[in-house]
C-alpha positions in Angstrom: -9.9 -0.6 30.2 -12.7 0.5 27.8 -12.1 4.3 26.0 -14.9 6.5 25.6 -15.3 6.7 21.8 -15.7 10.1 20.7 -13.4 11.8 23.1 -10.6 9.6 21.8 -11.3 10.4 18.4 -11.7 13.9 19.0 -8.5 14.3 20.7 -6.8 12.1 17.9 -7.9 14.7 16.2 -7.0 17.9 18.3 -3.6 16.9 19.8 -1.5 15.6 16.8 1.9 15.6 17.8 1.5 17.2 20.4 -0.2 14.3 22.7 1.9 12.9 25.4 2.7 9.1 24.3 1.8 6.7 27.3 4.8 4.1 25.6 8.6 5.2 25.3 7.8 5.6 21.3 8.5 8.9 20.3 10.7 8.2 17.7 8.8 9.7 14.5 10.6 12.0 13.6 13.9 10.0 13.5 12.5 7.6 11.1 10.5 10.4 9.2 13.9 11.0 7.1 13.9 7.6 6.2 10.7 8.2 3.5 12.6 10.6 1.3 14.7 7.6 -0.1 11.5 6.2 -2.2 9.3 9.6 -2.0 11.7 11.0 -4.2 9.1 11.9 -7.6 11.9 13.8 -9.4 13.4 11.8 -12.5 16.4 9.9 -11.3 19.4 8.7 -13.3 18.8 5.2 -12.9 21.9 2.5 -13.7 22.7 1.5 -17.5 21.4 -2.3 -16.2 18.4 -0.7 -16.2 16.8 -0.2 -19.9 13.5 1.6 -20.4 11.0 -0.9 -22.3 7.9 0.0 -24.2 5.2 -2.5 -23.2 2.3 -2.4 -25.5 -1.0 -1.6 -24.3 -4.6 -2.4 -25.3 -6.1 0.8 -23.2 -3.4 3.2 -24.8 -2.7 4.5 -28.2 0.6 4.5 -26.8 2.7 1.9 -25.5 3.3 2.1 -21.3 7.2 2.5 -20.4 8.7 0.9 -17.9 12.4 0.3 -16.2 13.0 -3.3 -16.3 16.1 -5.4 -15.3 16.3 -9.0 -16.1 18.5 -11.7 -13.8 21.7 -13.2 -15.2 19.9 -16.5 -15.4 16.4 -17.9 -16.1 13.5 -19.0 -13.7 15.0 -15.9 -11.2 12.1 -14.0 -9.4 10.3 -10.8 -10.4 9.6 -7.9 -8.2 6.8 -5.4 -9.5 7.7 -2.7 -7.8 5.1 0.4 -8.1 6.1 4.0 -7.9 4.3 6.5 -5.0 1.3 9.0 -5.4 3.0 11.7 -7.3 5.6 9.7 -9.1 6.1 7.7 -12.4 8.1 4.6 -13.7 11.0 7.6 -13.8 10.8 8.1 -10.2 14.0 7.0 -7.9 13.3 3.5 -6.4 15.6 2.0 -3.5 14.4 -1.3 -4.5 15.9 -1.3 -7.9 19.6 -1.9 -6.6 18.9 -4.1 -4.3 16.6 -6.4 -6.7 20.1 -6.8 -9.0 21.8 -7.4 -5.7 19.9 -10.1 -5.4 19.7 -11.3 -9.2 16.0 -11.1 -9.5 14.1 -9.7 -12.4 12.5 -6.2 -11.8 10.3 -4.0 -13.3 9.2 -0.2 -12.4 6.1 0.3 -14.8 4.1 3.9 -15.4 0.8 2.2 -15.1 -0.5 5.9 -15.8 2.0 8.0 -14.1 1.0 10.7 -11.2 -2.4 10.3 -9.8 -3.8 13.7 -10.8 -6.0 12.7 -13.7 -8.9 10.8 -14.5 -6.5 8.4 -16.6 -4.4 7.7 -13.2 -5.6 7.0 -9.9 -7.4 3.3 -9.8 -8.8 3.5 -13.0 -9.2 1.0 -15.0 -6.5 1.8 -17.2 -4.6 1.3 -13.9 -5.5 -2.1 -13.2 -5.0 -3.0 -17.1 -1.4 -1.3 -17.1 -0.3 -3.6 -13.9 -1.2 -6.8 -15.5 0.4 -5.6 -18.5 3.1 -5.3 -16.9 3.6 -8.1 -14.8 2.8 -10.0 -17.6 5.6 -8.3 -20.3 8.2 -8.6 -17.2 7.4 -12.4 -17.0 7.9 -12.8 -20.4 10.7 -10.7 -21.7 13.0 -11.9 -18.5 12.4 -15.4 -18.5 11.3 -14.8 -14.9 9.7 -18.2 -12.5 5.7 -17.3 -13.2 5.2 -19.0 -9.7 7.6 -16.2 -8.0 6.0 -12.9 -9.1 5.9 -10.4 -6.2 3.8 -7.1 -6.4 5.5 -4.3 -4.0 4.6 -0.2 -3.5 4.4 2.2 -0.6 1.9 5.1 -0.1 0.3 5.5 -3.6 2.2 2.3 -4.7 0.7 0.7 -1.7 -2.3 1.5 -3.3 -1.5 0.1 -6.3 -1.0 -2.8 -4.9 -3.9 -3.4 -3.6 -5.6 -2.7 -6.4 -3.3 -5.5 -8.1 -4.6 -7.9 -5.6 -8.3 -6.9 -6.2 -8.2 -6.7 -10.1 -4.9 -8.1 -12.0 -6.2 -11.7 -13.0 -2.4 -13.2 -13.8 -0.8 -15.5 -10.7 1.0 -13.2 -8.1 2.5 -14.9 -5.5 2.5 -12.1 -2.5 1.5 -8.7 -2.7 3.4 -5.9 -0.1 1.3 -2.4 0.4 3.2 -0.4 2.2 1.7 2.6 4.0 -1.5 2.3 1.2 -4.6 4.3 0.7 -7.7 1.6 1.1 -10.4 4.5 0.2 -10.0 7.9 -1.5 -13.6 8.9 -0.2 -12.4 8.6 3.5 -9.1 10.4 2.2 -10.4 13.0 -0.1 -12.0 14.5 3.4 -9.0 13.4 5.4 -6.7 15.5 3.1 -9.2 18.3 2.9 -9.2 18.7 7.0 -5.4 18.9 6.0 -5.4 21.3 3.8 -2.5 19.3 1.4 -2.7 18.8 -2.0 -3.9 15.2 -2.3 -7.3 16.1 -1.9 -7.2 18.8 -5.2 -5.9 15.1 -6.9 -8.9 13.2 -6.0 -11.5 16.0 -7.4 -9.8 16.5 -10.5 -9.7 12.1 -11.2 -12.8 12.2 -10.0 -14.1 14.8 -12.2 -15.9 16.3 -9.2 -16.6 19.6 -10.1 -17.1 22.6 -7.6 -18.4 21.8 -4.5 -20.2 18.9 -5.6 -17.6 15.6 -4.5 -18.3 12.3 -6.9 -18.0 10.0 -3.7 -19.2 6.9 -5.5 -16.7 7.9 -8.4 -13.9 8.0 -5.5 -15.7 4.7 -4.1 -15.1 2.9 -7.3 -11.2 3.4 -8.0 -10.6 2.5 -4.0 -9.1 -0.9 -3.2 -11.5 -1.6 -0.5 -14.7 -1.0 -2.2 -13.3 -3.5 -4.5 -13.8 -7.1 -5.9 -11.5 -9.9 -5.0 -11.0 -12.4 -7.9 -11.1 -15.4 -5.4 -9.9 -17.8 -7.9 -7.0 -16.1 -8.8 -5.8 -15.4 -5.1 -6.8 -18.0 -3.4 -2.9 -18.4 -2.9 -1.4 -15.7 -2.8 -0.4 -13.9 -0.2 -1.3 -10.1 1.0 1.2 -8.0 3.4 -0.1 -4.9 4.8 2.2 -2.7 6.7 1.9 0.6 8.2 3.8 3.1 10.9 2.2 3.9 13.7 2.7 7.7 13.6 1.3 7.8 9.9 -1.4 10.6 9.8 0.2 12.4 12.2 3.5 12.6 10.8 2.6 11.9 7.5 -0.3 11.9 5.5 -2.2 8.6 5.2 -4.0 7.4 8.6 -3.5 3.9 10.0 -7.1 2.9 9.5 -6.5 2.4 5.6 -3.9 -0.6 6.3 -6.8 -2.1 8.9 -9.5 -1.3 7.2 -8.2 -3.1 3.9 -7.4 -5.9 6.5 -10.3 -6.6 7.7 -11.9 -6.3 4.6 -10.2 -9.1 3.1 -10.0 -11.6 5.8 -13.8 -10.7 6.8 -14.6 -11.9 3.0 -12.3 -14.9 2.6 -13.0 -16.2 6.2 -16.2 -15.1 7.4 -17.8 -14.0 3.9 -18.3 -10.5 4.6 -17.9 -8.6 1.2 -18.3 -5.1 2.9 -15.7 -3.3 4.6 -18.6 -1.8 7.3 -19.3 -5.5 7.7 -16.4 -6.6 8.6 -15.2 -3.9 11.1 -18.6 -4.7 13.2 -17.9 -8.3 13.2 -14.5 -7.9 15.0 -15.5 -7.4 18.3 -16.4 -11.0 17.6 -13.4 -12.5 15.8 -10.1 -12.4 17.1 -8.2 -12.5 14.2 -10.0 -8.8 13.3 -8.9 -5.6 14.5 -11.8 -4.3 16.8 -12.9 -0.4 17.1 -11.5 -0.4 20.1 -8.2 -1.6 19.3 -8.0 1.1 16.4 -8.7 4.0 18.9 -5.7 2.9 21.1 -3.5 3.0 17.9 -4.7 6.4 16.7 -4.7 8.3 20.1 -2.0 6.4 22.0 0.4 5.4 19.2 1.4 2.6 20.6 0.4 -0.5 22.4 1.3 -0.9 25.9 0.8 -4.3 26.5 2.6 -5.0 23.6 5.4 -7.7 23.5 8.9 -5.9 23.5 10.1 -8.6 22.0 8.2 -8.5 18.7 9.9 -6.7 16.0 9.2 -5.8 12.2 13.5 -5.7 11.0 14.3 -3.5 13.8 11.3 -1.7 15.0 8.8 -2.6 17.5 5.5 -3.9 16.6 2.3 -2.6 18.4 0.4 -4.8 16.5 0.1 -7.7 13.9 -2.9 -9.8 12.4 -2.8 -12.6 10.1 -5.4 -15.1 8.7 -6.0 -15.9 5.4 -3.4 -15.9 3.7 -3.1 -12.4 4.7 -0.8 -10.0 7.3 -1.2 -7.0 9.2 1.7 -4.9 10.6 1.4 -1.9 12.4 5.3 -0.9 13.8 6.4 1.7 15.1 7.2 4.2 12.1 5.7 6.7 9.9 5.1 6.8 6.3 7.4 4.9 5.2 9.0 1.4 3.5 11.3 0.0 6.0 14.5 -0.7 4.0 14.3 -4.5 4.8 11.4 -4.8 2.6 12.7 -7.1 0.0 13.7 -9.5 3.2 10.2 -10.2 4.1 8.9 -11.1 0.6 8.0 -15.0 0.8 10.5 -16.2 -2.2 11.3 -19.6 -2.1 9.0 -20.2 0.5 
């Protein structure tokens, strides 16, 4: 059945929550509680395991803090875990507990704190600060430099894409959770919200008035980005993303596919540009197709979808995966599912 393109969008638009779901999937809300357990910004009291490290910096005058944990033996793990939007390397982190559980190494760095300054947000001081990191936390814990794992939801999502476009040290898998792929498209997306985010992307961007710097926005965006083929050409990228996002909360599904099929269009069919890509996937299976996007944002679901399929306990409306690289969309909202650190490939 083929859907008439700018009706859909405009009712994607129009409804919000208040569309009536074709699939038995209204469940947003329940899970929408969920996100407060890493959206937390507030300073937390984090566990004495857990020392705060000074890791110098060649950007900074000033050395970038971090929380770090290091296993009880060597050659353990590490988990780069990457605070949210409006948080810093003080911000709560479920992960953190559940990373000494397991006896890996961990590390929750600054890499420039909120994203409300030029400093912040994908700047280059960003992308120097995660390498800095991940290279320190390799170091200092005696971690296995062939099991690094990069992990962040919403603006840590972002950060981790940014990792996999920029840091040049090995990563073995990178999980975005919930990410921002392009702050152009979500400067105006937040603006038609009316939230804050989009007052954060002027003042990094040093847009002043009504004049927007779009190719300044363009530049600190994952998507409009570089991948350092050499340096991934193993490693792995996870993208995963709730259905209801955008509706229920504030980043829309078409960041986690666009960043998608932006990377497997460039490592599989050598299309560098995200615009590229998205045309060619009426062609390639193994893309997500316009069409296929429109169901998502106006039905929220996939009805054809096999009931069987599940991302830990959730239902998954749709998956992609080539080149070395995964999509996820399940039914959710903005949000890290708590099984998180279960689907990162160690050992394998």
């Amino acid at each position: 059945m083929k859907y008439p393109v700018l009706s859909l969008a405009v009712a994607a638009l129009l409804w919000g929550g208040a569309v009536s779901l074709p699939c038995q999937a209204q469940t947003a809300v329940k899970h929408a509680a969920q996100t407060s357990q890493w959206d937390d910004t507030s300073a937390a009291r984090w566990s004495a395991d857990f020392t705060v490290v000074d890791i110098p910096s060649k950007v900074d005058s000033r050395p970038q803090k971090a929380y770090l944990y290091q296993a009880t033996e060597p050659g353990r793990p590490l988990i780069v875990s990457l605070h949210t939007w409006s948080g810093d390397y003080r911000q709560a982190d479920p992960l953190a507990a559940e990373a000494k559980a397991r006896n890996y190494n961990y590390i929750h760095p600054d890499f420039q704190g909120a994203n409300t300054r030029p400093e912040a947000m994908g700047s280059e001081r960003v992308v120097k600060n995660l390498q800095e990191a991940i290279e320190y936390a390799v170091k200092a814990t005696g971690a296995d430099a062939k099991e690094v794992h990069v992990i962040g939801v919403s603006g840590g999502g972002m950060a981790t894409l940014l990792a996999y476009m920029n840091v040049t040290c090995p990563v073995k898998s990178f999980s975005a959770w919930a990410p921002i792929s392009d702050l152009e498209a979500w400067y105006w997306e937040s603006k038609a919200r009316g939230n804050k985010y989009a007052g954060h992307i002027e003042q990094a961007t040093g847009s002043v008035g009504e004049t927007f710097d779009a190719a300044e926005a363009r530049r600190r965006s994952p998507l409009y980005g570089v991948i350092p083929r050499k340096q991934r050409r193993t490693s792995q990228l996870f993208i995963y993303e709730g259905v209801h996002d955008g509706y229920t909360g504030s980043v829309p599904v078409t960041h986690a596919i666009n960043m998608y099929n932006r990377v497997v269009g460039d490592w599989k069919y050598g299309l560098a540009q995200s615009e590229a890509a998205n045309r060619q996937a009426f062609v390639h299976a193994d893309l997500v197709s316009e069409d296929e996007t429109i169901r998502l944002l106006t039905l929220r679901c996939e009805p054809t979808a096999d009931p069987t399929l599940k991302l830990c306990d959730r239902q998954i409306w749709l998956q992609r995966e080539a080149a070395n690289t995964r999509l996820v969309i399940f039914e959710g909202t903005h949000e890290m599912l708590p099984c998180a650190l279960d689907l990162i490939p160690v050992g394998e």
